[in-house]
C-alpha positions, -999 to 999 in steps of 0.1 A, spaced: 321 -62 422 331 -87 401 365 -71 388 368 -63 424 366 -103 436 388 -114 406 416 -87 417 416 -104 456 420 -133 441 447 -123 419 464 -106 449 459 -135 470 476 -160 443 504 -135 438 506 -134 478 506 -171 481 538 -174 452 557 -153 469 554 -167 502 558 -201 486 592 -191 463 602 -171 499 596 -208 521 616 -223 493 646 -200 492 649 -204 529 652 -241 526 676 -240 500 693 -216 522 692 -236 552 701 -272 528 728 -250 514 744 -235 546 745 -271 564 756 -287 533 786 -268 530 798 -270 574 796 -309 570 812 -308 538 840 -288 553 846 -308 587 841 -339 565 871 -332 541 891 -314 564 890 -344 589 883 -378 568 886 -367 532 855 -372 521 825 -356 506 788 -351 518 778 -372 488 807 -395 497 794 -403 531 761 -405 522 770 -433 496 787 -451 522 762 -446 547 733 -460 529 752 -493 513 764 -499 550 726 -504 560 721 -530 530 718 -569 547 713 -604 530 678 -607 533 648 -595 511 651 -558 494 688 -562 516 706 -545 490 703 -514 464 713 -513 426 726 -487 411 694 -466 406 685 -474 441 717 -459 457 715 -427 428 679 -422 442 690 -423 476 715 -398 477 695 -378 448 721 -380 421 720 -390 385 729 -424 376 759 -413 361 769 -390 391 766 -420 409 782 -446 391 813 -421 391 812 -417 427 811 -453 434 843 -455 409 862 -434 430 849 -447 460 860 -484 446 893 -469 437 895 -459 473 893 -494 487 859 -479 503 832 -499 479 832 -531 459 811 -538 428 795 -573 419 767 -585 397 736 -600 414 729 -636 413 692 -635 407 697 -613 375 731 -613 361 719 -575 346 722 -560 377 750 -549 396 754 -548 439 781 -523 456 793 -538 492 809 -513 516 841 -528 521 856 -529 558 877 -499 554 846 -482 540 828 -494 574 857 -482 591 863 -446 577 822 -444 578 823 -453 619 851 -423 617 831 -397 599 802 -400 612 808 -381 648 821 -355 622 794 -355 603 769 -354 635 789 -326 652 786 -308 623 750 -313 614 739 -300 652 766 -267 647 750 -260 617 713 -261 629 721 -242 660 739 -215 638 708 -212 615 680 -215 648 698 -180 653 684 -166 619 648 -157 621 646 -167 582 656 -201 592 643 -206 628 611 -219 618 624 -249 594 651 -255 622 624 -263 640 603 -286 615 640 -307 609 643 -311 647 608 -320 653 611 -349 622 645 -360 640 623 -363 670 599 -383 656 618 -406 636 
């Protein structure tokens, strides 16, 4: 009986894995598949990347007040890149006339990045692309039974939000 209760609970835990690693493979999936239709409509139309708009995106919401903008870690944890991913990014996005860099006033250490008004600009542009592309992308995996169900959950949080 024992060997017998410690078996269903081995088969159980197996069970569980699998259904976790399988949840988790859809999500990359559907990450993956949406990922690559903005990345597409965003270069194609506006030359820039996913990561590129996301960059701009979250400096243009910084303001003057308290916690009003990000350093460098901030921004990296934002768009979930490395600090070095990032700080190249911003380098090209700088080159680009779309950022500027300057060191913070309260702690000379630390370094700011503005959105510049062509940045705002191109941002304003993109982001109907990027919008577009987000909703084709969701209704193209809502067709997938795989996906349907995290469809679902992402529309429901964009709902509540």
């Amino acid at each position: 009986m024992a060997q017998r209760t410690q078996e269903t609970a081995t088969t159980t835990r197996g069970t569980a894995s699998r259904s976790l690693a399988q949840g988790w493979c859809a999500l990359s999936a559907l990450h993956g598949r949406i990922e690559s239709h903005i990345e597409r409509a965003l270069q194609t139309r506006h030359d820039l990347s996913v990561r590129e708009f996301s960059v701009l995106n979250v400096l243009s919401e910084q303001h003057d007040g308290p916690g009003g903008h990000l350093r460098m870690h901030q921004v990296a944890d934002s768009v979930v890149l490395s600090q070095s991913a990032t700080t190249r990014l911003v380098t090209r996005l700088e080159e680009r006339g779309l950022l500027s860099r300057y060191l913070c006033r309260d702690d000379r250490r630390g370094i700011y990045t503005d959105v510049t008004p062509d940045g705002l600009r191109l941002l304003e542009e993109a982001r109907p692309t990027h919008d577009t592309a987000l909703r084709e992308s969701l209704q193209d995996a809502a067709q997938r039974p795989e996906l349907a169900p995290l469809v679902t959950a992402v529309e429901t949080l964009g709902a509540s939000a």
